[in-house]
C-alpha positions as semicolon CSV with decimal commas, in nm:
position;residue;x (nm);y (nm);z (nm)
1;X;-0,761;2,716;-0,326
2;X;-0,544;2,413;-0,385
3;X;-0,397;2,404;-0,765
4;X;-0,406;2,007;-0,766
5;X;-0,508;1,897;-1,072
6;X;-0,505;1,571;-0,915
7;X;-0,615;1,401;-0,626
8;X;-0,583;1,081;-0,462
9;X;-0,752;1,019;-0,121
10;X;-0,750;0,700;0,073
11;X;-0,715;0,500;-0,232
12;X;-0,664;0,098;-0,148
13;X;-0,654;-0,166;-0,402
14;X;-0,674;-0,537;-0,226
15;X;-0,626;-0,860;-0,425
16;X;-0,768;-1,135;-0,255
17;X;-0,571;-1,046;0,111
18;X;-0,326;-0,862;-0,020
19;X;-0,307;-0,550;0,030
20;X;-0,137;-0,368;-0,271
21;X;-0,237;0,009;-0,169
22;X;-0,364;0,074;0,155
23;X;-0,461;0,393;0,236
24;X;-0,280;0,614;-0,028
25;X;-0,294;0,990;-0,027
26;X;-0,137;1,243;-0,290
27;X;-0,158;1,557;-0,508
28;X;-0,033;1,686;-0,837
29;X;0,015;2,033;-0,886
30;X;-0,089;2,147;-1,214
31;X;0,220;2,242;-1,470
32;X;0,450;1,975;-1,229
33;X;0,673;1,694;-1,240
34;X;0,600;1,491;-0,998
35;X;0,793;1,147;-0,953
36;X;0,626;0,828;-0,780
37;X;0,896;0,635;-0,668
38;X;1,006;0,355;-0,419
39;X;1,167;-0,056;-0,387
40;X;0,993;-0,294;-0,653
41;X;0,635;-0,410;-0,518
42;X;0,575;-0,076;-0,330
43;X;0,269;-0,021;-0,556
44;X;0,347;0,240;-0,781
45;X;0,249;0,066;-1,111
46;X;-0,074;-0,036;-0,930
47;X;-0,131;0,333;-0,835
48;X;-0,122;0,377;-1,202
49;X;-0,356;0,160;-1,324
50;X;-0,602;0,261;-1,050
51;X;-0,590;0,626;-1,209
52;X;-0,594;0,516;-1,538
53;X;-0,932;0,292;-1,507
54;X;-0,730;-0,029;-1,570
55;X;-0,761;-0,122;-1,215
56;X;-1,080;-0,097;-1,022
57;X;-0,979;0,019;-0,698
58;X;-1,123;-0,143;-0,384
59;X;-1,192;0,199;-0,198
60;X;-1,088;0,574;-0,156
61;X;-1,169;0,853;-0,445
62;X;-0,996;1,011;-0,727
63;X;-1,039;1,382;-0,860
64;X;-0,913;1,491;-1,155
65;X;-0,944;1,877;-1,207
66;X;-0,888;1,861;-1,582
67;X;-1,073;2,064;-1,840
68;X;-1,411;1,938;-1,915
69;X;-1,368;1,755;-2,267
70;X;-1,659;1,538;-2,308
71;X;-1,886;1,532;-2,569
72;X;-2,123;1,303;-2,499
73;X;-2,327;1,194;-2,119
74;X;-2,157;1,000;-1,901
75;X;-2,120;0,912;-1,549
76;X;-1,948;1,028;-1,278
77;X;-2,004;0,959;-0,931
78;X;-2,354;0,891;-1,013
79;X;-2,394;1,247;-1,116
80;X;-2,465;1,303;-1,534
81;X;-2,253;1,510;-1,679
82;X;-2,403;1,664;-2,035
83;X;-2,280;1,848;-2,303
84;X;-2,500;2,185;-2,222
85;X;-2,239;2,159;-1,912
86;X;-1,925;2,096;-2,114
87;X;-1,942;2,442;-2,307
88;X;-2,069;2,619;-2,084
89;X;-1,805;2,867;-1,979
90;X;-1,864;2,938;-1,583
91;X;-1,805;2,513;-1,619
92;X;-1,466;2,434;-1,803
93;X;-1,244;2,460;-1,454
94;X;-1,522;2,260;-1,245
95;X;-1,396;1,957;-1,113
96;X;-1,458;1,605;-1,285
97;X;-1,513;1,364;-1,029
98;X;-1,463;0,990;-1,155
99;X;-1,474;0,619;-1,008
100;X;-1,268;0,350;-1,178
101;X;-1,514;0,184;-1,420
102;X;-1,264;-0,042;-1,564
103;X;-1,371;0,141;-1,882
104;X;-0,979;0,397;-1,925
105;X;-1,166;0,542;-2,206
106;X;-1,328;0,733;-1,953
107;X;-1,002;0,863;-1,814
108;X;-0,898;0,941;-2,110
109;X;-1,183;1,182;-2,175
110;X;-1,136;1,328;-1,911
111;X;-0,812;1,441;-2,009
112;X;-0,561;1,145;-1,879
113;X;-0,324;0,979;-2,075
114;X;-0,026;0,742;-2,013
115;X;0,194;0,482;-2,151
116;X;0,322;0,155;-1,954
117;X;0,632;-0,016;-1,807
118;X;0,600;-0,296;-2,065
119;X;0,585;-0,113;-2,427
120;X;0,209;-0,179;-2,590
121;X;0,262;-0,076;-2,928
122;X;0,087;-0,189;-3,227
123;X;0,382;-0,348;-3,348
124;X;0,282;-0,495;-3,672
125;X;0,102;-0,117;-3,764
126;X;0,296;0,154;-3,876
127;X;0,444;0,425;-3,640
128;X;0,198;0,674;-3,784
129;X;-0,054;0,431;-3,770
130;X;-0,047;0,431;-3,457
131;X;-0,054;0,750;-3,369
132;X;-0,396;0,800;-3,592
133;X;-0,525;0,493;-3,406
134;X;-0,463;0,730;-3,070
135;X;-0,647;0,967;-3,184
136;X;-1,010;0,789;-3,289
137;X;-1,172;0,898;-2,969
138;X;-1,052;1,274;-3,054
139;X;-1,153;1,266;-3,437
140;X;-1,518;1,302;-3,606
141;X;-1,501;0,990;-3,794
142;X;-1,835;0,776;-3,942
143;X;-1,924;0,534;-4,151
144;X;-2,116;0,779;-4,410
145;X;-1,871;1,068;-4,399
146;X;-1,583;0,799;-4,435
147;X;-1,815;0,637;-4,720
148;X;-1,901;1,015;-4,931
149;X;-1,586;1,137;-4,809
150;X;-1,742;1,495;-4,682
151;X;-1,538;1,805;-4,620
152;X;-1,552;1,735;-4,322
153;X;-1,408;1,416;-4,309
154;X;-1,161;1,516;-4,499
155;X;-1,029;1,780;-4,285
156;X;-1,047;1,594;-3,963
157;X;-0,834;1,326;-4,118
158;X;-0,572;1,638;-4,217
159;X;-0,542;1,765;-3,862
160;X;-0,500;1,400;-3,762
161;X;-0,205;1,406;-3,952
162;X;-0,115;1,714;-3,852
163;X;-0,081;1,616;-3,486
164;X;0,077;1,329;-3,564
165;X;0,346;1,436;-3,779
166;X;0,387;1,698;-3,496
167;X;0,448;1,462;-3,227
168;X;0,687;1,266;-3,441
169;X;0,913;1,578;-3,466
170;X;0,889;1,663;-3,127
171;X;1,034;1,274;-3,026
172;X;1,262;1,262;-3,337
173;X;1,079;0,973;-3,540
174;X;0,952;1,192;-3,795
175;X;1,210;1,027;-4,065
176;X;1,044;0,629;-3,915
177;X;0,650;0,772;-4,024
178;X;0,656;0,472;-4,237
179;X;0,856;0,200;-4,047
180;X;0,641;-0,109;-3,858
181;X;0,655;0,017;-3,494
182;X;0,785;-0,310;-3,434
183;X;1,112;-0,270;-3,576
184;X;1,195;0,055;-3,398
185;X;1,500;0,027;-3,131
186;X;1,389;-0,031;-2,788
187;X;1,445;0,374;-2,717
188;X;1,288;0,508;-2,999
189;X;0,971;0,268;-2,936
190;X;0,975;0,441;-2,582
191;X;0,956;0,762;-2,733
192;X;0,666;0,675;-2,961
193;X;0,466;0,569;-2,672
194;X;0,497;0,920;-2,536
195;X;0,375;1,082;-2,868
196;X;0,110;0,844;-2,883
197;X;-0,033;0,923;-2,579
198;X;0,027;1,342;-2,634
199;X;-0,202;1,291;-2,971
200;X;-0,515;1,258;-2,729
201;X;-0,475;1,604;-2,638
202;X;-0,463;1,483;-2,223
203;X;-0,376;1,745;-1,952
204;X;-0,142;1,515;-1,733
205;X;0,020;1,240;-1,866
206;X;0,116;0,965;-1,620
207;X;0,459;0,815;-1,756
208;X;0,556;0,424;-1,615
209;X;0,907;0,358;-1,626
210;X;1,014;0,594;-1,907
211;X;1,367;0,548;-1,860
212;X;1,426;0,197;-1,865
213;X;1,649;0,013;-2,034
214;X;1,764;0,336;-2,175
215;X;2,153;0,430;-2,216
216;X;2,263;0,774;-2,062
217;X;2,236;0,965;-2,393
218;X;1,843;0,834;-2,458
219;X;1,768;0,885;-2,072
220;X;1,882;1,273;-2,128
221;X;1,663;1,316;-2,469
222;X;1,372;1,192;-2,318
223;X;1,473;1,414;-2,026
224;X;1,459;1,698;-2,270
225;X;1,075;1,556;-2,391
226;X;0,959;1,582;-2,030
227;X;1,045;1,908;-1,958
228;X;0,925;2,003;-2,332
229;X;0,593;1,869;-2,245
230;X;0,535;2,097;-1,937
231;X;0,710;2,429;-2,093
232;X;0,524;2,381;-2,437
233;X;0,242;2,254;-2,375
234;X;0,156;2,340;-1,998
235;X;0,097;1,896;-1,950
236;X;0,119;1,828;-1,603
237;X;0,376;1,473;-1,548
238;X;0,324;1,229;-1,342
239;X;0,631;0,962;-1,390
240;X;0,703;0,652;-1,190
241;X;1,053;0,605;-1,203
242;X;1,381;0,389;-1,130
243;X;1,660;0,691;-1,251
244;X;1,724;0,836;-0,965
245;X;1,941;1,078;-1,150
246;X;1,720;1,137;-1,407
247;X;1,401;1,183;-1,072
248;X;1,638;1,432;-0,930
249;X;1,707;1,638;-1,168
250;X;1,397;1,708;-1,348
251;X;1,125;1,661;-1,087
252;X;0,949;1,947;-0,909
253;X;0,795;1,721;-0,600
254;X;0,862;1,331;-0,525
255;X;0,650;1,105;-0,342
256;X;0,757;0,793;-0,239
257;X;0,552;0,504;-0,159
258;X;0,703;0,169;0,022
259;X;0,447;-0,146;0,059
260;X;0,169;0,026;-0,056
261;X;0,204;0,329;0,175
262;X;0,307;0,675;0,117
263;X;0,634;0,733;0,337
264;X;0,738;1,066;0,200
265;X;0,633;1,326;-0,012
266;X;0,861;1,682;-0,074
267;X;1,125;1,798;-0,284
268;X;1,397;1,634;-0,469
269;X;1,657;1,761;-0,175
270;X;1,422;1,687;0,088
271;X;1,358;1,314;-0,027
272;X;1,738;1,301;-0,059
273;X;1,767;1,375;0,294
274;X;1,473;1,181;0,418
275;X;1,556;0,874;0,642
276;X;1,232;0,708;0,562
277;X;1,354;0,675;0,199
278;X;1,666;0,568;0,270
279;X;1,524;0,312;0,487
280;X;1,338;0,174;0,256
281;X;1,584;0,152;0,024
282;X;1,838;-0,006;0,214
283;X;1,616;-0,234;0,390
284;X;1,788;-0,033;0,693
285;X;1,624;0,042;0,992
286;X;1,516;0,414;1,060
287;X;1,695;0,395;1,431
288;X;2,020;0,238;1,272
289;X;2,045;0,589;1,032
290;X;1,986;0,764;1,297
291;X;2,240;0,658;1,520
């Protein structure tokens, strides 16, 4: 039995006749690190958004093996999905199946989180703001038991905090609670991303560009987060990533996609040694390495 806790098959995302993704194929091992990489424009961002719901893709299928979470109907592959389902036992490891809706609440749900290449804060919020904002979806929150504030209420709002506060100390912003998010440094505001998407509770997190425009000291403490994430918390990673140091080092499998194709897929030594990669790379051709 595979341990994929997701998979990609035949995916292809065209806009207009461009072909972004054509024909992508890959799998996530649950508890990994697995690092999407390749040249700018090989489709790695786009790869995201497909899995994330921002992106409707134009063919192929997703499955995400997560946990079921839901707690209401919705619908997957034309199948319902209920809550009778959700807690029943013999059904928490089935397999979610999922289209792209455009709708990435449904991802979420499903247990899927992720942050983005270009930082999308809530700048003008506070940082702990917005890490309470993450968690809406999570938290039993209504108009009447906001309004009478019930017990209830009241201690769903705690354990909001809770998490939050949590995550802060995890990414070392616990002492910037209060600060706008907007006037964090550039690193730290990278780091609050990642806590905001670990307050939805998701199984894999799929992380864009993480590292950039970090210095060598911030690269290595979010370095430390990553592996924190899977060793703590069992969260399956799924990065896309420019640091080749930083890929090498902490990744468990790499997979390398170059104009919207997967080239390579193996370990960090064996993508090293791969002269597909370096190919692409080096805009070399594979019979010039060779010779």
């Amino acid at each position: 039995m595979s341990n994929a806790i997701l998979q990609v098959s035949h995916l292809r995302m065209h806009f207009g006749g461009i072909k972004a993704l054509n024909d992508v194929s890959l799998e996530v091992e649950r508890g990994s690190i697995t690092a999407l990489i390749g040249p700018n424009g090989a489709g790695k961002t786009t790869v995201f958004n497909c899995l994330t719901g921002f992106y409707r893709a134009s063919g192929g299928s997703i499955r995400l093996n997560a946990q079921a979470k839901l707690t209401d109907v919705v619908q997957v592959l034309g199948q319902k999905i209920r809550p009778a389902d959700l807690i029943n036992p013999a059904r928490l490891g089935s397999r979610i199946w999922y289209k792209m809706f455009g709708g990435a609440h449904l991802v979420n749900r499903a247990g899927l989180a992720r942050t983005f290449q270009n930082i999308r804060l809530f700048r003008e919020m506070t940082v702990i703001e917005n890490l309470l904002v993450a968690q809406h979806m999570q938290a039993n929150r209504n108009l009447i038991a906001g309004i009478f504030n019930t017990p209830g209420y009241h201690q769903t709002e705690s354990q909001a905090l809770d998490r939050a506060f949590y995550w802060l100390e995890v990414v070392e912003l616990e002492d910037c609670a209060n600060r706008l998010a907007g006037t964090l440094s550039y690193g730290q505001q990278r780091r609050l991303e990642i806590a905001r998407a670990m307050c939805t509770g998701p199984e894999i997190i799929c992380l864009d560009e993480p590292a950039a425009g970090l210095n060598p000291i911030e690269t290595e403490a979010l370095a430390r987060i990553v592996r924190f994430l899977r060793q703590q918390h069992g969260v399956t990673v799924l990065l896309i990533e420019h640091d080749m140091g930083m890929v090498m080092a902490i990744s468990d499998r790499v997979i390398v996609l170059d104009h919207g194709e997967v080239i390579a897929s193996g370990t960090p030594r064996e993508i090293q040694a791969d002269t597909r990669v370096i190919a692409a790379y080096l805009g070399a051709d594979e019979e010039e390495l060779n010779s």
